[in-house]
N, C-alpha and C positions, 0 to 999 in steps of 0.2 A: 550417578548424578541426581541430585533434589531436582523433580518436577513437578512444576505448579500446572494443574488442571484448572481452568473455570471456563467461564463461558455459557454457554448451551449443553451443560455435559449433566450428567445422570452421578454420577459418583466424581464431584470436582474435588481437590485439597492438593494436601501437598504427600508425591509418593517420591520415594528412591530409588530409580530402576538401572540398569547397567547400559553401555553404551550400545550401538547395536540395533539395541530393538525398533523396530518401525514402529513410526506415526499410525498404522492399522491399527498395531497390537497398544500404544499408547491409549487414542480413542476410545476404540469399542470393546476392549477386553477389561482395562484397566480404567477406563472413562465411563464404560456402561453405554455409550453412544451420547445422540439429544436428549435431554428433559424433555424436550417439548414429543419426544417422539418421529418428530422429521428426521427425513433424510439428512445428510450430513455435507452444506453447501462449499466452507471452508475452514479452515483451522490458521490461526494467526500463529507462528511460533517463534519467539525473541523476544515479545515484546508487545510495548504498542507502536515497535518499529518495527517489527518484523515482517518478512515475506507471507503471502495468503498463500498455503499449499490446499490444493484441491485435491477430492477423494480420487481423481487417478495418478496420482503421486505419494498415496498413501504408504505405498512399498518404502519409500527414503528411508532409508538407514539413519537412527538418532547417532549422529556423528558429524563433527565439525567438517572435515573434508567432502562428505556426500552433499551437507547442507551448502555449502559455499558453491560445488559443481552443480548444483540449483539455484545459485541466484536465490539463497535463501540462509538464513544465519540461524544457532543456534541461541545464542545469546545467554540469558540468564536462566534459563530453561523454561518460560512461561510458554502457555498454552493456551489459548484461548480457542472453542469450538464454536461456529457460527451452523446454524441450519437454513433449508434453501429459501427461507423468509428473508437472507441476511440483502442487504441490498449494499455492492459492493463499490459500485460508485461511491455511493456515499460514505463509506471506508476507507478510501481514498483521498478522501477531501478531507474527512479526521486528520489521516496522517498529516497533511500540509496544517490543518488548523491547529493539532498537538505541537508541531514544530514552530508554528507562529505563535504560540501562547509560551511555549517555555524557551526561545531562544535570547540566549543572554544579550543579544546584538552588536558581539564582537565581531563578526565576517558577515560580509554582504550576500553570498550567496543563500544562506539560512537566513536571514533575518529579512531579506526582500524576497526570496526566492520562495517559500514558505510560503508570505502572502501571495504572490502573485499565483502560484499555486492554485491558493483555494480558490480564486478571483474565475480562474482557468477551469479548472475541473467545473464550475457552474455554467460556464461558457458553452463547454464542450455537452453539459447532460442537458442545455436548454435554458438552464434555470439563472442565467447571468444575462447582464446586459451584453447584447453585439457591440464590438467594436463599432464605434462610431465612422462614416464616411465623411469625408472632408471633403467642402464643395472646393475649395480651392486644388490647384496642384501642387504639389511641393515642389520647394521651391531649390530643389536640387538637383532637379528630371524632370520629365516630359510625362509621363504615366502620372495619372491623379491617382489618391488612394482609394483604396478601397478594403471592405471589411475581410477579415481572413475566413479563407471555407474551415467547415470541420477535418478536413485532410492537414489542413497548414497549422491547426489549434492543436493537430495532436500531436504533429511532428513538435509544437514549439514545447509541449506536456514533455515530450522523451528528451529533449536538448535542455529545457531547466532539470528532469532530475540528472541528467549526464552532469551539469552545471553544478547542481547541489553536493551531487556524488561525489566527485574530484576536489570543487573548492575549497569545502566548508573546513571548519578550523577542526572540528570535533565532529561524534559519533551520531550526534543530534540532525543537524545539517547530513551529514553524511549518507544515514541511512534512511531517513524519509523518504527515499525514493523507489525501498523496497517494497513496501506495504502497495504503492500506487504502481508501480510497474506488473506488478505479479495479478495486482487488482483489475488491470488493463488488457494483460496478457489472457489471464483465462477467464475474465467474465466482459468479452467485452460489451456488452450488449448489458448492462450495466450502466452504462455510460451512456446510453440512448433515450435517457428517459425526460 
């Protein structure tokens, strides 16, 4: 299979390697490791929708079935290396913002889901405005509102990409929620800032 190397890598282009090989032996054999010389924070592989696989997952077998039993796609074979400068928050907010810039806005899940996304991921790292509190109460209950905790922002983060994942008409919609799930999952503190 043709793979595209870029990113952060020492020897990026494009090689042809056979199915099989680990993401290890991709990197740092066939990559050279970082340019920059850092340690090796994450590697994007699909895309710029792909899953972030971190170096303790670097064992994964270059194979459709392993990458999928990861919550992770092989895609077009691209590869992209990030070193531990990468700030993956903010990687994550890409995905939703690539998705909001190139979604044609036939299905609602990708086309609003996307924004609200990015809107959310700034929420959650500090860097957005809080929900608003409403002095009044609504007018459908007894409970006034009030602003949601970062518990409730991230559960609503995992139910829009559940939302994206399932509804969206296409691959676009669809997989945006790889990049930000894998993003969440192993960096989370990421997200803290």
């Amino acid at each position: 299979m043709p793979i595209q190397l870029a990113g952060n890598v020492k020897h990026g282009g494009l090689y042809e390697t056979a199915f099989g090989i680990s993401l290890d032996q991709l990197v740092n054999a066939i990559g050279g490791g970082t340019a920059s010389g850092r340690p090796v924070k994450a590697v994007q592989v699909g895309g710029p929708l792909g899953a972030y696989i971190p170096p303790s997952q670097f064992d994964l077998p270059f194979d459709y079935d392993a990458y999928a039993a990861a919550d992770a796609l092989i895609g077009h074979g691209g590869i992209v290396v990030f070193d531990d400068s990468a700030d993956m928050g903010a990687m994550a907010r890409f995905a939703f913002q690539f998705c909001a810039a190139e979604s044609c806005g036939k299905c609602t899940p990708c086309r609003i889901g996307s924004t609200r996304g990015v809107k959310l991921v700034d929420r959650i790292r500090g860097g957005g405005k809080p929900r608003p509190t409403r002095s009044k109460r609504c007018p459908r209950c007894t409970t006034p509102a009030r602003p949601r905790s970062r518990a409730e922002d991230l559960q609503l983060l995992e139910d829009l990409c559940e939302t994206m994942q399932l509804g969206s008409l296409c691959a676009l919609g669809g997989f945006t929620p790889y990049p930000v799930r894998s993003a969440l999952k192993h960096w989370p503190e990421d997200f803290e800032r």
